[in-house]
MARLO-287448 format. One line per 2 residues: number of its first residue (from 1); for each residue x, y, z of C-alpha. Coordinates in pm, 1 decimal. Example, Ala and Ser with C-alpha at 12.3 -4.5 7.8 and 13.67 -1.06 7.14 Angstrom:
BEGIN
1> 1230.0:-450.0:780.0; 1367.0:-106.0:714.0
***
This chain:
BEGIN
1> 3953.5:-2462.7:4522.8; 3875.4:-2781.7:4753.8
3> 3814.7:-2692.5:5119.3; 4203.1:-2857.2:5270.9
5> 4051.5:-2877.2:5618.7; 3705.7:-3018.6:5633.3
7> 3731.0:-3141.2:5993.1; 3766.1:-2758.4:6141.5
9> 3404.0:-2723.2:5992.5; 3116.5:-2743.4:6277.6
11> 2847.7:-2968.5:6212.1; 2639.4:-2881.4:6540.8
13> 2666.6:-2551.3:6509.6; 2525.7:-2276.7:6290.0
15> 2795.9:-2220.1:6076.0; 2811.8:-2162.7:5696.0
17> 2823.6:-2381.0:5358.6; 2991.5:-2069.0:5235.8
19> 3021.0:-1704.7:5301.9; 3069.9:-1488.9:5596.2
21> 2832.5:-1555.1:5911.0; 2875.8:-1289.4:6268.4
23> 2644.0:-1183.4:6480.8; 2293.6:-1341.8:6573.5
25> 1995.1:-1080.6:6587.5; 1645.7:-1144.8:6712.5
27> 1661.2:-1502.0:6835.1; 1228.5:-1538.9:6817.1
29> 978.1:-1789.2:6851.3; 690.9:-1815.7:6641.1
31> 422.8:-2098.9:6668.1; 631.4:-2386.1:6775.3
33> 913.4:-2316.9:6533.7; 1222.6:-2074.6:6692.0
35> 1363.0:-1856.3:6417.6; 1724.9:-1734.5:6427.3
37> 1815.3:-1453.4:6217.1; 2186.8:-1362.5:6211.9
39> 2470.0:-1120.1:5952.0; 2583.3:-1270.0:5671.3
41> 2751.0:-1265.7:5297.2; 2729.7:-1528.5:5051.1
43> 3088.3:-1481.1:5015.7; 3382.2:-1454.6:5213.1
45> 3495.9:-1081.5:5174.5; 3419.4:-805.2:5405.5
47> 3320.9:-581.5:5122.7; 2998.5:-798.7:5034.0
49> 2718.5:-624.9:5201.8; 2564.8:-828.5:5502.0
51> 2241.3:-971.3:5476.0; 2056.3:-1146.2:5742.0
53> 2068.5:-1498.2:5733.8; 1800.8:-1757.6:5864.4
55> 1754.0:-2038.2:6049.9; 1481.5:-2239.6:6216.5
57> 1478.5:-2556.5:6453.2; 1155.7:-2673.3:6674.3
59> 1417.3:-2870.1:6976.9; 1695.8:-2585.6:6991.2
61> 1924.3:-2859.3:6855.9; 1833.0:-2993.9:6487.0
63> 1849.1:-2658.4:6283.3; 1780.8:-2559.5:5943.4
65> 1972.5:-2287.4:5719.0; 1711.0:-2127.3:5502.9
67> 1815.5:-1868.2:5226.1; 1867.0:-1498.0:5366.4
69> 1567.5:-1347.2:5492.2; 1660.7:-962.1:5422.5
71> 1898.4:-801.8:5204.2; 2000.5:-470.2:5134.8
73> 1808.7:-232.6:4943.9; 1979.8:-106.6:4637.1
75> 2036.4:264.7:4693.4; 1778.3:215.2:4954.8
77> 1804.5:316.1:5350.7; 2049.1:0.8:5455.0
79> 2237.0:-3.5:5086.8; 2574.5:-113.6:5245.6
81> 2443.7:-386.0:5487.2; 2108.9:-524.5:5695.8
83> 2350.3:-430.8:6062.0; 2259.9:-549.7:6410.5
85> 1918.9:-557.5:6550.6; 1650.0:-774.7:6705.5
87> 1323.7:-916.3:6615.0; 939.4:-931.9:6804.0
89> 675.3:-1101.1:6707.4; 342.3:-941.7:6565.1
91> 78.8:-1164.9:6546.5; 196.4:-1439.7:6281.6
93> 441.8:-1224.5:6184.0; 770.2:-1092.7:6250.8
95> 935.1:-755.0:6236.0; 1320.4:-697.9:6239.6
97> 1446.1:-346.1:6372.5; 1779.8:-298.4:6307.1
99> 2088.5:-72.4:6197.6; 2094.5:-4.0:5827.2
101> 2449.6:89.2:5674.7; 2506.2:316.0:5449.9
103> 2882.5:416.3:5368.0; 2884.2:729.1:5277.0
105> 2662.8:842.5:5666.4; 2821.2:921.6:5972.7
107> 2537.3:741.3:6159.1; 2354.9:411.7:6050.8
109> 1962.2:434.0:5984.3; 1768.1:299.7:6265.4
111> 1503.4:78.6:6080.7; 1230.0:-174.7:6094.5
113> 1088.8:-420.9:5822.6; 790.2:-648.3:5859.5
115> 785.0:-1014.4:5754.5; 587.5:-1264.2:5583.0
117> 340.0:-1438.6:5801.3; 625.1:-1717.3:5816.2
119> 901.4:-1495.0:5932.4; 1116.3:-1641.2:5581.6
121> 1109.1:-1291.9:5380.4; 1138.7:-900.9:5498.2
123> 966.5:-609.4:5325.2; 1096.1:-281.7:5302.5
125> 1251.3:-136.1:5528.0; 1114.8:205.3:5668.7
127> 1309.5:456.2:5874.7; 1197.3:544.1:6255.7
129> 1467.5:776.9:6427.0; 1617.7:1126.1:6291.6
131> 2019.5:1151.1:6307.4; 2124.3:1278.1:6631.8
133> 2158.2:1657.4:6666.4; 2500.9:1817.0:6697.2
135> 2414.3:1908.5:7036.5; 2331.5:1602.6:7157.7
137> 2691.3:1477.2:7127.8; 2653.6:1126.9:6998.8
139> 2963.9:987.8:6809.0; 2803.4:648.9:6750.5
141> 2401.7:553.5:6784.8; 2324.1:202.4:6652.3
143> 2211.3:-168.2:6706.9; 1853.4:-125.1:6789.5
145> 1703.6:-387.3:7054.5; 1326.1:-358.9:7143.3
147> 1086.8:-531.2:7326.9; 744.2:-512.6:7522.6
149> 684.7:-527.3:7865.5; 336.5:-501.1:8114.3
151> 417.9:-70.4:8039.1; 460.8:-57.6:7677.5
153> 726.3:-89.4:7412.3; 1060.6:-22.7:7474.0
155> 1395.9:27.9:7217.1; 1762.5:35.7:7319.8
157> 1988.4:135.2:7136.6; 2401.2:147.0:7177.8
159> 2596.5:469.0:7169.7; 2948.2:697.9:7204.8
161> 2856.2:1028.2:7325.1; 3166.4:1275.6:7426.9
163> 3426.4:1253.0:7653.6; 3406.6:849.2:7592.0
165> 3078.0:800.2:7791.3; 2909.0:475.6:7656.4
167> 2548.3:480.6:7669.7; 2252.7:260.9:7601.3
169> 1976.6:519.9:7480.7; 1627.0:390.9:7591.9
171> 1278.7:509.2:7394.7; 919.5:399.4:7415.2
173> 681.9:407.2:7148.6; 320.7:316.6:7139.2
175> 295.1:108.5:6805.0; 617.6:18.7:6790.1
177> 647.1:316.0:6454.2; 676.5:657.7:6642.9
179> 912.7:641.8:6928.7; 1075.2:904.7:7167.3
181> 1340.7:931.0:7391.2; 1343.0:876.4:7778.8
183> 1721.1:924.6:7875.4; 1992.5:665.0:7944.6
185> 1887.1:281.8:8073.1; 2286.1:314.6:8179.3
187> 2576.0:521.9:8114.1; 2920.8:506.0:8219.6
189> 3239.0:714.3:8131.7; 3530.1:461.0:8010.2
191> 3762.5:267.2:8234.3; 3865.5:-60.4:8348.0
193> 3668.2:-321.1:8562.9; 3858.8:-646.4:8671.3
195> 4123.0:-588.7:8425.2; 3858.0:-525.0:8132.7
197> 3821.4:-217.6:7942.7; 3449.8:-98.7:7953.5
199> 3459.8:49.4:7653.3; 3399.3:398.2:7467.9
201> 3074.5:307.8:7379.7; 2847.8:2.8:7344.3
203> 2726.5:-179.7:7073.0; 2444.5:-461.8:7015.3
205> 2288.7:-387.4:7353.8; 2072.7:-620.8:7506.9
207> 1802.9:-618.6:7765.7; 1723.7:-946.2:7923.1
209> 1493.2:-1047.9:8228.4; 1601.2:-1266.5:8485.0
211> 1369.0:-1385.5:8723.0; 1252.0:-1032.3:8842.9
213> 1527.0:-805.9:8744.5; 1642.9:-678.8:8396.0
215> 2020.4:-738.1:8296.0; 2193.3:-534.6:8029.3
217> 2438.8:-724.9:7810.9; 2670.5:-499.5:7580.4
219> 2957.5:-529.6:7329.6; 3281.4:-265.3:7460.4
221> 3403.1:-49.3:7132.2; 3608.2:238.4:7074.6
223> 3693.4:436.1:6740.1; 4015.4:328.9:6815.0
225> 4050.4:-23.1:6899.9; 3709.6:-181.8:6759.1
227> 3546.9:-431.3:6906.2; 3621.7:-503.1:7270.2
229> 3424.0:-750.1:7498.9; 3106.9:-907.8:7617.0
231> 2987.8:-759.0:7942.1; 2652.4:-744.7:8133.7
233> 2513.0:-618.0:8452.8; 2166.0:-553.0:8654.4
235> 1971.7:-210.9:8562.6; 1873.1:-198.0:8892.1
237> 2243.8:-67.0:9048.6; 2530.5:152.8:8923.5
239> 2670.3:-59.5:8636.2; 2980.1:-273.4:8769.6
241> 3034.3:-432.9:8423.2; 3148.0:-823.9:8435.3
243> 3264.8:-1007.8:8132.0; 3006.1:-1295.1:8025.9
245> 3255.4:-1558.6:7857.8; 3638.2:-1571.5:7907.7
247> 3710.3:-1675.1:7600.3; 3880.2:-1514.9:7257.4
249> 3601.7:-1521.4:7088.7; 3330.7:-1465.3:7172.2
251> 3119.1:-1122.5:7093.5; 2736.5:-960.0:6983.1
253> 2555.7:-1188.2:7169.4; 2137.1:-1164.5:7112.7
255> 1883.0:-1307.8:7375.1; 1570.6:-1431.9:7389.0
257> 1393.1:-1285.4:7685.6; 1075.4:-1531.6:7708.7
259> 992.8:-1834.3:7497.2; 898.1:-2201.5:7577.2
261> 1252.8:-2311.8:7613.0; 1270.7:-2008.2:7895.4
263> 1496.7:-1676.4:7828.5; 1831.1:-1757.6:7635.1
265> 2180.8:-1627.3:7471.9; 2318.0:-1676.7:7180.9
267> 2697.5:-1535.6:7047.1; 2889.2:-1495.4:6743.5
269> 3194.7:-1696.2:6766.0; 3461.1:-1561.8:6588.7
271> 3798.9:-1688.6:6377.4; 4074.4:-1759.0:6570.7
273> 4293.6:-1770.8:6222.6; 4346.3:-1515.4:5959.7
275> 4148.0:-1340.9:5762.0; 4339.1:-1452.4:5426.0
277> 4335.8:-1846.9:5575.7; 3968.7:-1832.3:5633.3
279> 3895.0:-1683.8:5329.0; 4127.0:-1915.5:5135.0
281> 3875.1:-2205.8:5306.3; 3618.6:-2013.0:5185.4
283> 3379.0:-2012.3:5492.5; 3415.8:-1772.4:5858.3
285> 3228.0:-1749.3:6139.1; 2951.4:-1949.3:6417.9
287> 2695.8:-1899.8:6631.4; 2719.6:-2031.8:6984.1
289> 2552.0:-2295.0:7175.7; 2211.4:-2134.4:7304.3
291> 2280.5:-2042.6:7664.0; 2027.3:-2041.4:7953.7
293> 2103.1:-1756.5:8203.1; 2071.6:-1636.1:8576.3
295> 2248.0:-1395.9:8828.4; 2512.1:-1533.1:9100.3
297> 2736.4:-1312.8:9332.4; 3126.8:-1406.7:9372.3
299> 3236.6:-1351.4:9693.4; 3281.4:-1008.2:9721.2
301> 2930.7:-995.9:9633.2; 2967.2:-850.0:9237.2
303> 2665.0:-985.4:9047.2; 2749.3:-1172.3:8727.3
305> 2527.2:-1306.7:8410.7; 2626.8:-1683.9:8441.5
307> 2534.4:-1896.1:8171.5; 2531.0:-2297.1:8027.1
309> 2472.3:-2487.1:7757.0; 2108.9:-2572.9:7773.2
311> 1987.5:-2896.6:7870.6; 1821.9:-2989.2:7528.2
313> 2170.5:-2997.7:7400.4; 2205.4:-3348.3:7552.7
315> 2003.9:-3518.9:7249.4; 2360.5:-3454.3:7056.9
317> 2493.9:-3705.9:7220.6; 2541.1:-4062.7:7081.8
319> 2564.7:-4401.8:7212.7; 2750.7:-4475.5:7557.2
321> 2976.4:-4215.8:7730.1; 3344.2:-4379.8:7735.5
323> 3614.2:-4358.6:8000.4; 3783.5:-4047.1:7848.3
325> 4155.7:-4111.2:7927.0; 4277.8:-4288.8:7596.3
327> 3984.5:-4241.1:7417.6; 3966.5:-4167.2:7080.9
329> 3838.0:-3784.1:7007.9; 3629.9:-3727.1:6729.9
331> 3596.6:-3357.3:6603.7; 3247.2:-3370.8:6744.7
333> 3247.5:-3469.9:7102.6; 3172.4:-3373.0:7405.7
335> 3394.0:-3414.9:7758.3; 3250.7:-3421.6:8064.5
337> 3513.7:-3356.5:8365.9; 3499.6:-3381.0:8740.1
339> 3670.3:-3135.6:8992.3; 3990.2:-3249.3:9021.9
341> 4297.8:-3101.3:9002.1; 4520.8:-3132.1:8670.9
343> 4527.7:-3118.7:8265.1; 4298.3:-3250.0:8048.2
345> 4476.8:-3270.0:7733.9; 4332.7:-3306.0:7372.8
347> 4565.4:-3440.0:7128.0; 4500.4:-3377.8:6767.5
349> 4886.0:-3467.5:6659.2; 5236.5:-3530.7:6765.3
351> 5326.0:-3167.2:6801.9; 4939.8:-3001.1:6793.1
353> 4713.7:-3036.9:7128.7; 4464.9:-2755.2:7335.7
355> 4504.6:-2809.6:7699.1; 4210.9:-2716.9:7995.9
357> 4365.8:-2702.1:8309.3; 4144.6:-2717.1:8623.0
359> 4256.5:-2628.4:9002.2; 3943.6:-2663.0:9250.2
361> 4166.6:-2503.2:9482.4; 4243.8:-2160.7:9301.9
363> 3858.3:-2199.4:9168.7; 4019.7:-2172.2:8777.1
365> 3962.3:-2349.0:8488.2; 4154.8:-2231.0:8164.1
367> 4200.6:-2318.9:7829.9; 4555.5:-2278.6:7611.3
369> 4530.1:-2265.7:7313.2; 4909.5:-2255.6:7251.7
371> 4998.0:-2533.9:7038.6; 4664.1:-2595.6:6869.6
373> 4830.1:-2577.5:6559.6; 5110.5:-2586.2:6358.5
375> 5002.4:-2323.7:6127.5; 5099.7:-2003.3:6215.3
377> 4806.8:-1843.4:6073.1; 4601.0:-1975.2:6378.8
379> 4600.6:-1726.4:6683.5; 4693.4:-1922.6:7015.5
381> 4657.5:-1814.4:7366.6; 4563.8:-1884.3:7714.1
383> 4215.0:-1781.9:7907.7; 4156.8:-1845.2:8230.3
385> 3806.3:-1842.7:8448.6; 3815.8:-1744.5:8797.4
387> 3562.4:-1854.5:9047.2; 3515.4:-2140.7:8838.6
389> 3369.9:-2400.6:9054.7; 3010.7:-2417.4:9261.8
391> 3046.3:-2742.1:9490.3; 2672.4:-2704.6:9520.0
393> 2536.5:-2718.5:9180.0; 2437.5:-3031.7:9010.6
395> 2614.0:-2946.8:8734.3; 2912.3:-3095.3:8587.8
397> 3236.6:-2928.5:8710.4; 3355.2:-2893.7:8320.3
399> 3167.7:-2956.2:8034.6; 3369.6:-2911.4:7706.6
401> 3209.1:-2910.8:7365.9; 3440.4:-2950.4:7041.2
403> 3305.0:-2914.5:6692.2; 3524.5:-2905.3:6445.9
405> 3727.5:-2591.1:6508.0; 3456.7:-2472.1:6816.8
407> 3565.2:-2504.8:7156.8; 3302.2:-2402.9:7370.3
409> 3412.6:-2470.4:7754.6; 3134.1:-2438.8:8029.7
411> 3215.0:-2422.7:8440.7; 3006.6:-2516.4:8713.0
413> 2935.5:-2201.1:8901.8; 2801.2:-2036.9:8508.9
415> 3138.5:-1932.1:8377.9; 3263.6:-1976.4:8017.9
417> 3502.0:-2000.6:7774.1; 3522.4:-1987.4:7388.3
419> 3793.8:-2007.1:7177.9; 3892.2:-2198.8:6819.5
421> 4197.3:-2441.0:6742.6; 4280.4:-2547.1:6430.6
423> 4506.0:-2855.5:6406.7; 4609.3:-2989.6:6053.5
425> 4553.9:-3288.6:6179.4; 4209.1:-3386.9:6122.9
427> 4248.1:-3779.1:6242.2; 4401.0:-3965.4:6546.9
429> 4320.3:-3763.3:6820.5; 4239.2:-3858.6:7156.4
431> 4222.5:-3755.1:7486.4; 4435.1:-3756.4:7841.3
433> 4258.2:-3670.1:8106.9; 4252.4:-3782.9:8503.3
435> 4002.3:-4064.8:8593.1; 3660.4:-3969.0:8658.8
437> 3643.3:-3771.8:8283.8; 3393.4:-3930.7:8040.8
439> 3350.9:-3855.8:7641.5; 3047.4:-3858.5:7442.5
441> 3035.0:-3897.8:7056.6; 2799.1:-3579.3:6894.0
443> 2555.0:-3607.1:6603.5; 2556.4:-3352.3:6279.7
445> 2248.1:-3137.0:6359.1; 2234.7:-2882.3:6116.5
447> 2121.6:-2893.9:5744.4; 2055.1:-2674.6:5453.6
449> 1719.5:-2621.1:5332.7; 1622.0:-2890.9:5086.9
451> 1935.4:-3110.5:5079.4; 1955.9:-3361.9:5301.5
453> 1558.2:-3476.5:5391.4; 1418.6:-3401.0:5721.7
455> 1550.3:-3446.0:6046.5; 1403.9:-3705.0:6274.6
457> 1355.0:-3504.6:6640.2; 1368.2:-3709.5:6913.2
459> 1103.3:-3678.3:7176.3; 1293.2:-3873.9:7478.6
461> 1555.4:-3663.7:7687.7; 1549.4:-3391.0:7880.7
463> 1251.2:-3116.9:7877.2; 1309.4:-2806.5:7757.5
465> 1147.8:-2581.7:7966.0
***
């Protein structure tokens, strides 16, 4: 069947030609080429087993999609799916640890493969951790995350243990083969922070470095309810979990703790639309804008992870910026908006538009969703970032980026939001928006392997570092 809504497809973004595509894992940089490994199926149904897809780019914005890079072992330790993990780089090579899923376990194998000097291909995958003991009381152990520091190699790995305590499990190892356990990085029993549940446990945990201090960034879960949200905070203090990005969808982000282009984030963004729609389209799922990261206090002096797009991401942009109020709105653009009070309104139709409201005064910024669509298959809504502005900053008040069906909305003081909309319309939009607002045309930047020729990188623009 004919794709009957070609301009919700990104064309900046990893996304897809077909299949399935959710969370990123081991973000690594090899040479002078950055490899991005992330979960994916060839098709899209959630009973396909998830492999781990690949892509590579050498300027963080022109990527491209390479055939998988691991797949699942036929009766093997990871059978039912390649799950969550990270990557590190040995020598000219790469090696993936990650979850292995096998259906018929209670607990997924914790695993590790090694690559081809190129990081394009995986070996088999060998097994490093027992199951937990019954004593132990661990529910859930999975998502492996390790990396090396001055004192050695460390792993961490996300868990339930009883009573609802989520944990993230920490071991060392001296080869990276034979590990044992130290105790918790960070525990903490379930409740609710700022309105946001905490979680049961945590999945995909992540250990990142800024500046001096190491930040923890975990995915909420329960049994129950599934996935939950994004949250991070120092290792250094009792955890005071705050969410990373206000948006719908956004989840199972993976970092990059040093490369060239300094530590980043990336994130899976999810469907806003269901599962039967998608699939009908024949193509689900994105990965984020890579984020560059530091630590900022509000004013009752919580720490947050604040992020933004990084500045490398300003080689999308083509030609002249226009005035923005009237302007036509392509499906790949990008918005730049002062602090001023009022609506910036994208119009995709007579009865279909996504609205981001701003208030300097109330320091919020938020993005409905509402009547994105006339489809009722799409999931609206409204988010809202608090403590969105920092006059201070020379960064743009509001930066929004649209691709296709992507929304990605970034603040000032390092808040974000990201959400989807999927109009029917896919021509004559525009924009209203207060004066001051300008609106950049964005190039295509991703390509499949083999397709469509080399891309020409530009060497002008901002550094990366």
């Amino acid at each position: 069947m004919a794709e009957q809504h070609p301009h919700h497809r990104p064309k900046f973004h990893i996304s897809p030609a077909r299949g399935y595509l959710n969370d990123p894992n081991g973000p690594i940089e090899l040479g002078d080429v950055f490899h991005l490994y992330y979960q994916s199926r060839s098709f899209p149904d959630l009973a396909v087993p998830v492999e781990w897809g690949h892509a590579t780019t050498t300027d963080l914005v022109h990527w491209t999609l390479h055939r998988p890079a691991m797949g699942p072992v036929p009766g093997g330790l990871d059978s039912d799916g390649c799950w969550s993990g990270n990557s590190v780089v040995e020598g000219d090579r790469v090696r993936a640890y990650y979850s292995g899923h096998v259906r018929s376990r209670r607990f997924e194998h914790i695993l590790t493969a090694l690559s081809d000097e190129n990081g394009t291909n995986f070996g088999a995958p060998a097994r490093l951790l027992d199951d937990p003991d019954a004593a132990d009381g661990i529910r859930m152990l999975r998502d492996p995350f390790v990396w090396t520091d001055a004192d050695g190699r460390h792993m961490a790995i996300g868990s339930v243990a009883d009573g609802g305590v989520a944990a993230i499990r920490h071991y060392r190892s001296d080869d990276g083969l034979k590990w044992r356990y130290e105790g918790h990085l960070a525990e903490l029993p379930r409740t609710v922070v700022d309105g946001v549940d905490t979680g049961e446990g945590w999945e995909c945990p992540q250990i990142i470095r800024v500046g001096d201090r190491e930040v923890a960034v975990v995915c909420s879960w329960s049994f129950e309810d599934g996935p939950g949200s994004v949250v991070a905070f120092p290792l250094d203090r009792t955890p005071e979990p705050r969410v990373v990005d206000d948006g719908h969808d956004f989840y199972a982000p993976s970092v990059v703790r040093r490369s060239s282009h300094g530590p980043l984030l990336f994130g899976w963004i999810m469907e806003g639309r269901d599962a039967a729609w998608w699939q009908e389209e024949g193509w689900s799922g994105a990965i984020s804008l890579p984020r560059r990261v530091w630590i900022d206090a509000d004013s009752v002096g919580t720490e947050r992870l604040c992020t933004e797009p990084h500045p490398a991401l300003d080689r999308l942009r083509t030609g002249e910026p226009r005035h923005a109020n009237g302007a036509v709105l392509e499906p790949q653009s990008e918005l730049v908006i002062p602090a001023v009070a009022g609506t910036v309104r994208l119009w995709f139709g007579m009865n279909e538009w996504v609205d981001v409201d701003l208030d300097p005064e109330a320091g919020t910024v938020a993005v409905d969703t509402n009547h994105a669509s006339v489809d009722v298959r799409a999931r609206g809504g409204r988010v809202v970032a608090f403590g969105a502005f920092e006059a201070a900053s020379a960064r743009p008040a509001v930066r929004v980026f649209i691709d296709g069906s992507v929304i990605e909305v970034f603040t000032s003081s390092g808040r974000s939001l990201t959400t989807r909309a999927y109009p029917l319309s896919g021509t004559g939009w525009r924009v209203e928006a207060p004066h001051g607002a300008l609106v950049w045309s964005l190039a295509e930047a991703v390509r499949p392997e083999g397709r469509l020729g080399d891309v020409a990188l530009e060497t002008a623009g901002t550094p990366l570092r």
